[in-house]
C-alpha positions, 0 to 999 in steps of 0.5 A, spaced: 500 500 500 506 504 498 506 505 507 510 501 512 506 496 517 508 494 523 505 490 529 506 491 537 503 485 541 504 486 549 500 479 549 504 471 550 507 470 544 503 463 544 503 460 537 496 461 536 498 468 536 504 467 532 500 463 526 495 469 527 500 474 525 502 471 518 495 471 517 494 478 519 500 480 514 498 475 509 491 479 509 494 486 508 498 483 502 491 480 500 488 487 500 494 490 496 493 485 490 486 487 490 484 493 491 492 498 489 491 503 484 497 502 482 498 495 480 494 494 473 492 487 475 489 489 480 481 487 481 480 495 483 484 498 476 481 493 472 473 495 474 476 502 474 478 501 466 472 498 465 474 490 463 471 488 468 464 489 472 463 489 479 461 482 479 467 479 476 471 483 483 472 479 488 465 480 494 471 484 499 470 489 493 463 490 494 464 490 500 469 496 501 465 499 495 458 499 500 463 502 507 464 507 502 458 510 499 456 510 506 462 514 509 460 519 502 454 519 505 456 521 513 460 526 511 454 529 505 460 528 500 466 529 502 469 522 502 469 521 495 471 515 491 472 518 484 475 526 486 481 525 481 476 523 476 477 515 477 475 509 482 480 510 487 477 507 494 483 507 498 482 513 502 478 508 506 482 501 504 487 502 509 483 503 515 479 497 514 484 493 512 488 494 520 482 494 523 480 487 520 488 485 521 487 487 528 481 483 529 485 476 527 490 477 533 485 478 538 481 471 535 487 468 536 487 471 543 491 477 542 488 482 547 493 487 547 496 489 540 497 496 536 497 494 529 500 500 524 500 502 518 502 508 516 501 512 521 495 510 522 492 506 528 488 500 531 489 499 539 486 494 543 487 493 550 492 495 554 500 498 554 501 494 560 497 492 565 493 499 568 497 503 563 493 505 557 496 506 550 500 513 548 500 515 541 504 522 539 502 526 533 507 528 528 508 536 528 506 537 520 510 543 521 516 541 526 519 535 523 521 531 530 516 535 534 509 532 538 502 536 537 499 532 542 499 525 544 494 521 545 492 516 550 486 510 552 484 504 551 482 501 545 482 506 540 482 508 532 487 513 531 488 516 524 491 523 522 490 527 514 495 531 512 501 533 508 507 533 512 509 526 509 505 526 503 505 534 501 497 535 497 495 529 495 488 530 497 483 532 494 476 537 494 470 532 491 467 538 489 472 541 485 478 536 484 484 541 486 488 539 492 486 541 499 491 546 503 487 549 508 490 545 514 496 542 516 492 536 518 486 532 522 486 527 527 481 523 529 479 519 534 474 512 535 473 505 535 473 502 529 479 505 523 475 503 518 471 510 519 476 514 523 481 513 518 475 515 512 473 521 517 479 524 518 480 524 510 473 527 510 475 532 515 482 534 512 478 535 505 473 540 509 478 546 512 474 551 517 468 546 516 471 540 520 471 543 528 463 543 528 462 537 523 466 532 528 464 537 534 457 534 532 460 526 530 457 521 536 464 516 537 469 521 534 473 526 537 478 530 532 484 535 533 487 540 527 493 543 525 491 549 522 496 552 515 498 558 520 501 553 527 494 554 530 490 549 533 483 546 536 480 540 539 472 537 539 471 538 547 472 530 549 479 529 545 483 524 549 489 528 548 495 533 551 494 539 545 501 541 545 504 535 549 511 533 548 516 534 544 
């Protein structure tokens, strides 16, 4: 998925859970292989050029496509899977696919474990017993620098920006980049709709606070262009936490 992945597991290495883990990267190569845009053999580019219908794609196609019409639904069009004018759903594959790797550990018994890709987050449990995760949020602006730092308990954590990736989304309605703010955190349950949301909240600018302000189960956080920042009022975070 052009990102790196890494998995933190604070359970006993049992083998269930060691088999667990081959499963879980085995799947994210799976949904690479499927859904890339980058790939020409891929399910996703070729229902893209039109050489195949929706039928012939694999059922996680449609599945992922169904999650999308209805994020596009809950952000009144901001998540969009063809704002550069093609079908690109990966805005919310990467979430949905660490949220599904996660869940294969904790069948096999992984009760503790962060799974990461590319800066975005699915947590359960604990750090250690009593002792809830601590997630710190990259400056966009000071590269080595925190913005603030997360902290709990089963959580989805995900951030938007253009620190590592420079304008790479786009607005759906006007198909231009987004540059308003720097970047957008998010926090939840599930990373297969906070990573989505916080897309949809980047690609807002100033319309983001009261959109998240008004979300049931989601928190959010943003650097604005200029340095500022704000927080919704339950946001599990330390703004300006350490550097």
């Amino acid at each position: 998925m052009g990102t790196v992945f890494s998995f933190d597991i604070r359970d006993a290495r049992t083998p269930a859970v060691e088999s667990a883990l081959g499963d879980a990267v085995a799947w994210l190569h799976h949904v690479d292989a499927v859904f890339s845009t980058y790939r020409a053999d891929s399910p996703v580019s070729r229902l893209a050029r039109g050489e195949i219908g929706l039928g012939e794609c694999p059922a996680l196609v449609r599945e992922v496509l169904d999650l999308c019409e209805r994020v596009g639904h809950a952000t009144d069009g901001w998540f969009s899977i063809t704002a550069n004018g093609g079908l690109d759903p990966t805005g919310l594959v990467k979430g949905w696919a660490v949220e599904r790797a996660a869940q294969i550990l904790r069948a096999a018994g992984a009760h503790h474990t962060c799974v990461n890709g590319g800066g975005d987050l699915q947590l359960s449990g604990e750090a250690a017993p009593g002792m809830p995760w601590r997630i710190g949020i990259a400056h966009p602006h000071r590269p080595g620098d925190l913005c603030t730092v997360v902290t709990g308990r089963d959580l989805a954590v995900a951030t938007s920006g253009t620190a590592e990736r420079g304008a790479h989304i786009l607005d759906p309605h006007t198909g231009t980049p987004v540059t308003g703010l720097a970047s957008v955190t998010v926090v939840g349950r599930s990373l297969t709709t906070t990573d989505a949301y916080a897309t949809a909240a980047f690609a807002m600018g100033a319309g983001a606070r009261d959109w998240l302000a008004g979300l049931d189960g989601h928190e959010g956080f943003a650097v604005a262009r200029d340095g500022g920042t704000w927080h919704t009022r339950g946001f599990p975070g330390t703004p300006g936490g350490p550097r």
